[in-house]
C-alpha positions as CSV (number, residue, x, y, z in Angstrom):
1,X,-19.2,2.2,-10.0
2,X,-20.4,2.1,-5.7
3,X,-21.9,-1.0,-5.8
4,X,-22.5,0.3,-2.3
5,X,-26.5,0.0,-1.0
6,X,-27.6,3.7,-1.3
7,X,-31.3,3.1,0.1
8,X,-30.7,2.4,3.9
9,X,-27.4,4.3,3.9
10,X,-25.4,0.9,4.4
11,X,-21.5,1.2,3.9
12,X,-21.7,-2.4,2.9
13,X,-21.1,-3.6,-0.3
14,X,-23.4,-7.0,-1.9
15,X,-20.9,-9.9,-2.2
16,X,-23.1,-11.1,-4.4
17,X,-22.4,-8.5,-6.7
18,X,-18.3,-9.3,-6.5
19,X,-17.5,-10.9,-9.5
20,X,-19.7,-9.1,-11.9
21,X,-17.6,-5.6,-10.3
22,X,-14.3,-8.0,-11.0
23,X,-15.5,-8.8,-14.5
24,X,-16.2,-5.0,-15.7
25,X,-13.0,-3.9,-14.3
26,X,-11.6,-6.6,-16.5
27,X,-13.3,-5.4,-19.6
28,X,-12.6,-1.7,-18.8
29,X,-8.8,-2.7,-18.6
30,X,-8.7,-4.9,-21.7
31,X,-10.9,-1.6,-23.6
32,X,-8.4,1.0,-22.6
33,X,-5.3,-0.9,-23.4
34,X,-6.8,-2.2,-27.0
35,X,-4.4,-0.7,-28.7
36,X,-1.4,-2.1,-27.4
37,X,-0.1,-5.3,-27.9
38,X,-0.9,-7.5,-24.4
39,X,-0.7,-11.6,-23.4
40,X,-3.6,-12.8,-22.1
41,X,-4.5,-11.1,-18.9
42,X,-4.3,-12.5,-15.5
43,X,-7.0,-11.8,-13.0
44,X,-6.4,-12.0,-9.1
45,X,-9.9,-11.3,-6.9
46,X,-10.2,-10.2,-3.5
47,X,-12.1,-11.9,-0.7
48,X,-15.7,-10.1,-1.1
49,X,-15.6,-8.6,2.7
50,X,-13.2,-8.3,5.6
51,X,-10.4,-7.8,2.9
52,X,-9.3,-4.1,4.0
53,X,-6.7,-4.0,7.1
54,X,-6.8,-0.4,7.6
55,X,-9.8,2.2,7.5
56,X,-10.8,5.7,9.3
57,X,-13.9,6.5,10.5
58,X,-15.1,10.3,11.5
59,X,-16.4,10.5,14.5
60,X,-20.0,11.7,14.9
61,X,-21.2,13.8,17.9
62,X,-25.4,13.5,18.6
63,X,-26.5,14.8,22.1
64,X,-24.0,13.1,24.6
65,X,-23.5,10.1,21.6
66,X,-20.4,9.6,19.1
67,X,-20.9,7.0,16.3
68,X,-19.0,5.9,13.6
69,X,-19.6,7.9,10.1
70,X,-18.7,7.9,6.8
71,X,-19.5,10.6,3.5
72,X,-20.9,9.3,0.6
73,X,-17.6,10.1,-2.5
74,X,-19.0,13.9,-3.4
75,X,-21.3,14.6,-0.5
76,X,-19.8,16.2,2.6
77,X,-22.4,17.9,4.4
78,X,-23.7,15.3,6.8
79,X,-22.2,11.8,7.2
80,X,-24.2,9.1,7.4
81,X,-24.1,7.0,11.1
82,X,-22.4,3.3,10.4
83,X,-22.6,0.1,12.8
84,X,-20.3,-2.1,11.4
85,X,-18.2,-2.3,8.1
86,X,-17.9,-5.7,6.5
87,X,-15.2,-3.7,3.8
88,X,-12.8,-4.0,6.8
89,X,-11.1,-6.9,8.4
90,X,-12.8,-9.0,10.6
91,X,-10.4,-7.9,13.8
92,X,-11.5,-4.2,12.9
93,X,-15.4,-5.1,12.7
94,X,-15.1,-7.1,16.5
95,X,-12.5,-3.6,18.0
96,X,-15.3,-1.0,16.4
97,X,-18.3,-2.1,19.6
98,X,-16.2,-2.1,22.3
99,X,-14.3,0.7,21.2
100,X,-17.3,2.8,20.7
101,X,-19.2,1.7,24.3
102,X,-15.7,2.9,25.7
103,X,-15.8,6.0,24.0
104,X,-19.6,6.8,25.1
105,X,-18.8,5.7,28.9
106,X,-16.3,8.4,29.4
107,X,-16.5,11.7,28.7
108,X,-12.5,12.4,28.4
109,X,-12.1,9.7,25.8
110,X,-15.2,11.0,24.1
111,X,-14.7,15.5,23.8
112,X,-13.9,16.5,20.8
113,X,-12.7,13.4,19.1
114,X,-13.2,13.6,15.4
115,X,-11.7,10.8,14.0
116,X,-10.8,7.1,14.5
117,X,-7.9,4.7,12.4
118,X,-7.7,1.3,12.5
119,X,-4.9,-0.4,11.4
120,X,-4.7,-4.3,11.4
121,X,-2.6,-7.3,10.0
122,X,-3.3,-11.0,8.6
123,X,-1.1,-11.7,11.8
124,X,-3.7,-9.9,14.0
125,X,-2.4,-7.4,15.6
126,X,-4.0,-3.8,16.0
127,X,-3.3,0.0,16.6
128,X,-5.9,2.2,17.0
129,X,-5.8,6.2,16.1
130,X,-8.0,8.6,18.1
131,X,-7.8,12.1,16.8
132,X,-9.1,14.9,18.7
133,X,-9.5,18.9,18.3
134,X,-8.0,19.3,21.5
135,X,-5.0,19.3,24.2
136,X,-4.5,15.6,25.6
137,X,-3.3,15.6,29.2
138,X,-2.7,12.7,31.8
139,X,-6.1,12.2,32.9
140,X,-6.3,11.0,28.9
141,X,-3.7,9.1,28.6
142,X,-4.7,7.2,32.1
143,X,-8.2,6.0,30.5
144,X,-6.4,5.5,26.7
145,X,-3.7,3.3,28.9
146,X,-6.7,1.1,30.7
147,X,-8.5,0.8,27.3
148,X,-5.4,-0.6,25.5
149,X,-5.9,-2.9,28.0
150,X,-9.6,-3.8,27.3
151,X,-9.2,-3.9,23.9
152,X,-5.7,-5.7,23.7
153,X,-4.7,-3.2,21.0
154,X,-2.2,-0.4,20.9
155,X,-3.4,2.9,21.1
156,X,-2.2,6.6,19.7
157,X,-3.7,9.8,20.5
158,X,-3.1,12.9,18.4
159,X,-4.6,16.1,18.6
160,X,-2.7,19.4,16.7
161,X,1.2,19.6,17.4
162,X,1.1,16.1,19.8
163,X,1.4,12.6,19.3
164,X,1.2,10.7,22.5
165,X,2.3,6.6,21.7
166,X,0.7,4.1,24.3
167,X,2.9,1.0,23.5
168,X,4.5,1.1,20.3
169,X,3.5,3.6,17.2
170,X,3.3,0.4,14.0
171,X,2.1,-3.0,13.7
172,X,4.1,-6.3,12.5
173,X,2.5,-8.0,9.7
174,X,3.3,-11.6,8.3
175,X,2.7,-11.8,5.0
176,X,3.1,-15.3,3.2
177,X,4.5,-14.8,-0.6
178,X,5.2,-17.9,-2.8
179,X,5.3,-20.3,0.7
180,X,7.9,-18.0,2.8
181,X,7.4,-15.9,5.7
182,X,7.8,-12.1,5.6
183,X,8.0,-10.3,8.5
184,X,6.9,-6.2,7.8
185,X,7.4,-3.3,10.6
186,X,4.2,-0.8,9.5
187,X,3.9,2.1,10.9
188,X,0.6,4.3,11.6
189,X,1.8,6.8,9.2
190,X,3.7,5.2,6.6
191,X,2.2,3.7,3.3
192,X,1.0,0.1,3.3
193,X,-0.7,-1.9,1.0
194,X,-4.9,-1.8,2.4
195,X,-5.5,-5.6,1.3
196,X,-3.2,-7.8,2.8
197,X,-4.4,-11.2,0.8
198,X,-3.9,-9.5,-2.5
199,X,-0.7,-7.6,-1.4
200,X,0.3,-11.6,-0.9
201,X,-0.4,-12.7,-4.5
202,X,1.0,-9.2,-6.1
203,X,4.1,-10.3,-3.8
204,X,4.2,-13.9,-5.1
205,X,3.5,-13.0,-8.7
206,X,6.4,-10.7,-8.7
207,X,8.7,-13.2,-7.5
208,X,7.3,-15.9,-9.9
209,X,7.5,-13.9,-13.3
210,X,11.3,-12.7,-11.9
211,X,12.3,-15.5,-11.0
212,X,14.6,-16.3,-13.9
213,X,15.8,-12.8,-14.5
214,X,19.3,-13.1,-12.4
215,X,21.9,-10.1,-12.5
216,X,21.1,-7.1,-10.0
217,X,17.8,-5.5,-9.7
218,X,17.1,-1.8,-9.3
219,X,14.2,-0.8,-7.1
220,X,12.4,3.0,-7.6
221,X,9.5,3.8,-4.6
222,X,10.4,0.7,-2.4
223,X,8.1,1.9,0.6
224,X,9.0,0.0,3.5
225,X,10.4,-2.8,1.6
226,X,7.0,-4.6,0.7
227,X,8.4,-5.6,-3.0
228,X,12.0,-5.5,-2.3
229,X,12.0,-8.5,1.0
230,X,10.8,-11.4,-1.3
231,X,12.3,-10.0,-4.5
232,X,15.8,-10.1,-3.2
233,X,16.2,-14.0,-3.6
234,X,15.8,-13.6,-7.5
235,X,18.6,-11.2,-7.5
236,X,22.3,-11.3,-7.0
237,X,22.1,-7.4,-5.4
238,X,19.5,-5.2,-5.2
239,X,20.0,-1.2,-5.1
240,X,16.7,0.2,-4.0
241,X,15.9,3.8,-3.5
242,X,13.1,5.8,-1.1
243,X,12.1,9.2,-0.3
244,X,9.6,9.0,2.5
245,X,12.0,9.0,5.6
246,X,9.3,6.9,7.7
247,X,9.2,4.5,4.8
248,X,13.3,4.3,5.0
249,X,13.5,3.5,8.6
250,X,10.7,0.9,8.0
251,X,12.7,-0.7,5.0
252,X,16.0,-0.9,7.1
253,X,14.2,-2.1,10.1
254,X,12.4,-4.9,7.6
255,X,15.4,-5.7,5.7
256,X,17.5,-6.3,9.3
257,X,14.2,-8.6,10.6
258,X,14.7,-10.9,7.7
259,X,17.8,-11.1,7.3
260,X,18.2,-10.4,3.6
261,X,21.9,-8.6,3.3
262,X,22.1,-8.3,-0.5
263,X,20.4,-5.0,-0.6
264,X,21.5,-1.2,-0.2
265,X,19.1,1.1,0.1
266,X,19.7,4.9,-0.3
267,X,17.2,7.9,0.4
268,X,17.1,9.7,-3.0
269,X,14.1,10.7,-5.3
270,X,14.3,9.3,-8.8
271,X,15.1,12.1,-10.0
272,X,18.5,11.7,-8.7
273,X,19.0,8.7,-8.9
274,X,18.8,8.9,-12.8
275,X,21.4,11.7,-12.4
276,X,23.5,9.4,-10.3
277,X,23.4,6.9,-13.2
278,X,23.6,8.8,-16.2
279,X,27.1,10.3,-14.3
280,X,25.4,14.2,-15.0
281,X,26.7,14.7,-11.1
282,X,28.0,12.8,-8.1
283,X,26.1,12.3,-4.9
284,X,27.2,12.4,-1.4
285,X,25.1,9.8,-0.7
286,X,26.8,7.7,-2.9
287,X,30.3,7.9,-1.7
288,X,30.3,4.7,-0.4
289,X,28.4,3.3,-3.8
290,X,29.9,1.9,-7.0
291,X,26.8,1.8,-9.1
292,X,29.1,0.8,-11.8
293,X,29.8,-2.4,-10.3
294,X,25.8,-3.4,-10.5
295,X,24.8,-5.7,-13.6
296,X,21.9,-4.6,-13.1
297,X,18.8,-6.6,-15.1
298,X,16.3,-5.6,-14.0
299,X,14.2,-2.6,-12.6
300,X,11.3,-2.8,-10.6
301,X,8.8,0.7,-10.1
302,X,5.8,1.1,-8.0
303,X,4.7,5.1,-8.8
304,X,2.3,7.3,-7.5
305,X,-1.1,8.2,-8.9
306,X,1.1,10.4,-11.6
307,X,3.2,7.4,-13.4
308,X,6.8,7.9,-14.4
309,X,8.2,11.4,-15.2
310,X,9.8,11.5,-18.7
311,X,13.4,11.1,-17.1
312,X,12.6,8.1,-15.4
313,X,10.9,6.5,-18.5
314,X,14.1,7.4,-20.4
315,X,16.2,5.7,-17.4
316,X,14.5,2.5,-17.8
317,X,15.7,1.8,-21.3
318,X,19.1,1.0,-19.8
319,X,17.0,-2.6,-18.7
320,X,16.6,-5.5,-20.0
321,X,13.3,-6.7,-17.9
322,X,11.4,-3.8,-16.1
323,X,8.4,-4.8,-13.8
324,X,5.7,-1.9,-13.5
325,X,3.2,-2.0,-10.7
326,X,0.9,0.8,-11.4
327,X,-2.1,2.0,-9.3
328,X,-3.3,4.2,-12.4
329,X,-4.5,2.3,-15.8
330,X,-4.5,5.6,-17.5
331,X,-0.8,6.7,-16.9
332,X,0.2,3.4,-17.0
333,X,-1.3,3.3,-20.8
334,X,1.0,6.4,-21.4
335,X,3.8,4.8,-20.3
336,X,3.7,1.9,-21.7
337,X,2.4,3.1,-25.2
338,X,6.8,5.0,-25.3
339,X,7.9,2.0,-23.5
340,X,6.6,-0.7,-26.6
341,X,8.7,0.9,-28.9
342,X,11.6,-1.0,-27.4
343,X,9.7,-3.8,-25.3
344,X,7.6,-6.7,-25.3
345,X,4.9,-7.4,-22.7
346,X,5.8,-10.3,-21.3
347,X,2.8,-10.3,-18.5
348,X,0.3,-8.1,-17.6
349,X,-2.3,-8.8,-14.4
350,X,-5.1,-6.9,-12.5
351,X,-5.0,-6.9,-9.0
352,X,-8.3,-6.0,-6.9
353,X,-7.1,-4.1,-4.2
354,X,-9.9,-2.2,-4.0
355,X,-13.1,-4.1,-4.6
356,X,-17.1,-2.5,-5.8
357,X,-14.5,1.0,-6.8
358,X,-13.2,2.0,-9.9
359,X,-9.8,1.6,-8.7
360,X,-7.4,-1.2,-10.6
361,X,-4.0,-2.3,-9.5
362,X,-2.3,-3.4,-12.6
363,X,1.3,-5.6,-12.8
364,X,3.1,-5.5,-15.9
365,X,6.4,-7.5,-16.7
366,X,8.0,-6.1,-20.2
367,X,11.4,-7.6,-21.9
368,X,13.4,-5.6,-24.3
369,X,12.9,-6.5,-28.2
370,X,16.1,-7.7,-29.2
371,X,15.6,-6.8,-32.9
372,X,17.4,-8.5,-36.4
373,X,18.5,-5.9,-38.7
């Protein structure tokens, strides 16, 4: 479902088109979960353009000439040439001229540069990625310096085995959930949510349908702490737990910024983690941990592609409330068809992260069934 505009080889979607797309990824959601028991469900839309704060563009080489490209999904022989990109945010659209006239003008910025990424914030900032199938050397960095300069963004350049940081290697986002400020550290490799104003109202909607929850919360896949900074208030402690070690860093760093002291966080997969609570071993990194002096309530997961693992599904029993944020209808259908033996789905809401592609972000708050024999 491209809603993109095949015939002149645009990149850019119709807005026109934006809430029919909205409406049949609310009818393929509401088909595919038919058989299982859900409230009425919520619907939060995207703005119809500028709405992505991070994209990558390969670079392609005509005569003495790089442009921005992009394949179409499937085809990968020849890109297509693309002037501007009204998917991405507005500060990307107004970097992407100037970069490029920069690019053409100079011969050491432009050899064998393949690749571009752009990654912005609601707050405004920018860092800029140039990628490039070759040695960078001094003479580089002393044009990449002058053009941070120009362009008033940060600039990295990478090429195989070298990473050279002009300024500072992330970007600090604000993000506004349920009328607070949050202040995020995001760095150029580390996962962040692409749609800042929905990442917002996924933020706030977690916090709202929490909010009466109390006890302690666990937290599975916390990232850099995008969920766990504005859940914390709900929660009396929070034990959270991450296995990317940029995504760790980032969380610590976030958590310090803000100054939210009731969580712990711990680098462990969750995998282990269910070990660690079902006592089958101790952990070293857990010395200093009494998990048995959480009440814990609640716990909050945000997997990958895959869904939860069979262990982790059987961990979440031990809840009363668990809030699912999945990024895959179909596993999440799996899921939740073993978790409804024992729970009731208290909310469930799409999120358009991804507008005009077949990609959903679903939100799911269930609350065991406390049955009468």
């Amino acid at each position: 479902m491209t809603l993109f505009n095949k015939s002149n080889k645009s990149a850019n979607p119709d807005p026109s088109q934006y809430q029919n797309q909205l409406k049949k990824k609310l009818l393929t959601v509401k088909k595919q979960f038919e058989n299982i028991a859900l409230p009425n469900i919520e619907v939060f839309g995207s703005e119809p353009i500028h709405y992505r704060l991070r994209c990558e563009f390969k670079i392609w080489h005509e005569g003495n000439l790089a442009h921005y490209a992009m394949y179409h999904p499937g085809d990968y022989k020849k890109p297509y040439i693309i002037e501007d990109f009204t998917v991405a945010s507005e500060l990307i659209n107004s970097l992407m001229p100037p970069l490029l006239s920069a690019i053409n003008a100079s011969d050491i910025l432009r050899r064998r540069l393949f690749s571009v990424e752009f990654l912005t914030t609601l707050s405004g900032q920018a860092l800029i990625t140039l990628l490039y199938h070759r040695p960078l050397d001094d003479i580089w960095e002393a044009e990449a310096v002058a053009l941070t300069k120009t362009l008033a963004a940060d600039i990295i350049g990478r090429s195989r085995k070298q990473k050279i940081v002009l300024n500072k290697d992330y970007v600090t986002e604000t993000l506004n959930v349920a009328g607070k400020d949050y202040h995020y550290q995001q760095i150029e490799t580390g996962f962040t949510q692409p749609n800042g104003r929905v990442n917002e109202k996924m933020l706030s909607w977690a916090v709202d349908k929490s909010r009466l929850f109390g006890g302690d919360l666990l937290e599975l896949y916390c990232g850099n702490g995008n969920f766990t900074l504005p859940l914390a208030q709900n929660y009396k402690r929070v034990f959270a737990t991450e296995i990317a070690k940029v995504s760790v860093n980032s969380a610590l760093f976030n958590l310090d910024k803000n100054q939210i002291n009731n969580v712990e966080l711990v680098r462990m997969s969750s995998e282990d983690i269910t070990q660690a609570l079902q006592k089958v071993r101790p952990f070293r990194r857990l010395k200093q941990i009494d998990l048995d002096n959480y009440k814990f309530s609640t716990v909050f997961v945000d997997p990958p592609r895959a869904g939860l693992d069979d262990e982790t599904l059987d961990l979440l029993h031990r809840f009363d409330n668990i809030i699912y944020i999945s990024c895959n209808p179909t596993t999440l259908h799996e899921n939740l068809s073993v978790l409804t033996k024992h729970y009731d789905i208290k909310h469930f809401s799409i999120f358009d992260q991804f507008p005009y592609t077949p990609h959903v972000e679903c939100g799911t708050v269930l609350n065991r069934r406390h049955d009468h024999h």
